[in-house]
N, C-alpha and C positions, 0 to 999 in steps of 0.2 A: 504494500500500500504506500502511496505517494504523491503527492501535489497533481503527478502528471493523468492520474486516472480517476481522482475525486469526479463521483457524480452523484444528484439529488437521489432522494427514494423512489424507487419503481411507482407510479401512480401518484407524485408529488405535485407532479407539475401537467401542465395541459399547454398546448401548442396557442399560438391564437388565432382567430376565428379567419381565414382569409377569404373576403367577402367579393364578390364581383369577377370569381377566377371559373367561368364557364358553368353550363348544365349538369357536366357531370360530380362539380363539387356540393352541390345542393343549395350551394348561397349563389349562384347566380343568374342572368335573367335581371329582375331589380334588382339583385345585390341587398336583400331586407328591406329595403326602402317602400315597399308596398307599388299598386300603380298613378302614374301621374300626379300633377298637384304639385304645386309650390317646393312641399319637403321631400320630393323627392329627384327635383333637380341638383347639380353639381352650385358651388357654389353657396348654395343658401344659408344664413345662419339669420335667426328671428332675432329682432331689437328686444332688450328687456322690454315689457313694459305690454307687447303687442296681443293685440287682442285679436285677434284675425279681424282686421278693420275698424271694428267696435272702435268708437271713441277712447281711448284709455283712460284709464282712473286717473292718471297723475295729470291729464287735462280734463277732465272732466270736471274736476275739485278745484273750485278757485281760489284765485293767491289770497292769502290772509297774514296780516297781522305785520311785524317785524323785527328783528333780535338784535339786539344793543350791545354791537362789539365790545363796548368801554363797560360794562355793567361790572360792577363789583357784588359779590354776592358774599354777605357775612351773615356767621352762625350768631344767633341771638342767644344771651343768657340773661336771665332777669336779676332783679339785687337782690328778692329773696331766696334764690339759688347761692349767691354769692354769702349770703349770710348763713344758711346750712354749711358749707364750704369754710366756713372763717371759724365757726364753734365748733364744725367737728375735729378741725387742725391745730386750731388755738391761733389763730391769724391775724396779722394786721395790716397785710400787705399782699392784695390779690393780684398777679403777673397772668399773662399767657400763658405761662409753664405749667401756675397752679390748675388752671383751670384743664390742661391736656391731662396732666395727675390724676383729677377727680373726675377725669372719663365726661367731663361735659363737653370737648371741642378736639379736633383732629387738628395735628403739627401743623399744617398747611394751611388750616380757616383762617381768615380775619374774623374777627369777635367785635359783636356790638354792644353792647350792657345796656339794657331795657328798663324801667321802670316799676314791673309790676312786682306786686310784692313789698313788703316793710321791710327793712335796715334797722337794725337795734343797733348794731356797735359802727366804731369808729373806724374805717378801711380807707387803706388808699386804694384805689384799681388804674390797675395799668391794662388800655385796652387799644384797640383800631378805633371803637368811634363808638359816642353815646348817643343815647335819647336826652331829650331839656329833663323830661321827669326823671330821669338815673341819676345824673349831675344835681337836680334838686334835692334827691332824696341822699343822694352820698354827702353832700355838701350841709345838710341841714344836720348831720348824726355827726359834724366836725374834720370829716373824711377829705381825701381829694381825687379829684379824677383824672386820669393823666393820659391824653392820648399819643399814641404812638404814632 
């Protein structure tokens, strides 16, 4: 046994199908292609989309709407989110970091700090960008809000 006489297992493999090679191999004639018609000239390959003339869907649906390349899209967290967060750490200083920590925001979000909810204690937060009512409520409990 040796490199030079390696072959697969007996009934491993199957030949392939060679289609269009006269009467006596049984694919030819149309060659599978059935008779006449569009798909079974040489050539043909169908545009996605194609409905055999039917109007298509993707014109048939009219344009709608439109998407704001510049959009910044930030995960919101509220200040009584940040206040469970602050007692359950013993906190006084809320970063982006803390908040990936306590499983509220992904390394990559911008974070907005939201409003809803009461602040009992005293926090800085360090964020992307507030609501007037987050900065209201941070700033009335002594705190500061610090954007980034």
């Amino acid at each position: 046994m040796d490199l030079s006489n390696l072959k697969p297992a007996k009934g491993s493999t199957k030949g392939r199908k060679r289609i269009g090679r006269g009467q006596g191999s049984g694919t030819g004639g149309t060659a599978t292609r059935g008779h006449k018609g569009q798909k079974s000239r040489s050539g043909y390959s169908r545009k996605t989309g194609f409905e055999g003339g039917q109007m298509p869907l993707q014109r048939r649906v009219p344009k709608f709407g439109f998407k704001n390349i510049n959009r910044k899209e930030y995960k919101g967290v509220n200040v009584s989110t940040l206040q469970e967060i602050a007692e359950s750490r013993k906190l006084t200083e809320i970063t982006i970091e803390t908040l990936i920590d306590a499983g509220q925001v992904r390394k990559n979000s911008l974070v907005k700090i939201l409003g809803n909810g009461e602040l009992k204690s005293k926090l800085t937060v360090k964020a992307h960008a507030f609501s007037k009512s987050a900065v209201e409520a941070i700033e009335a409990q002594g705190g500061s809000a610090e954007q980034i």
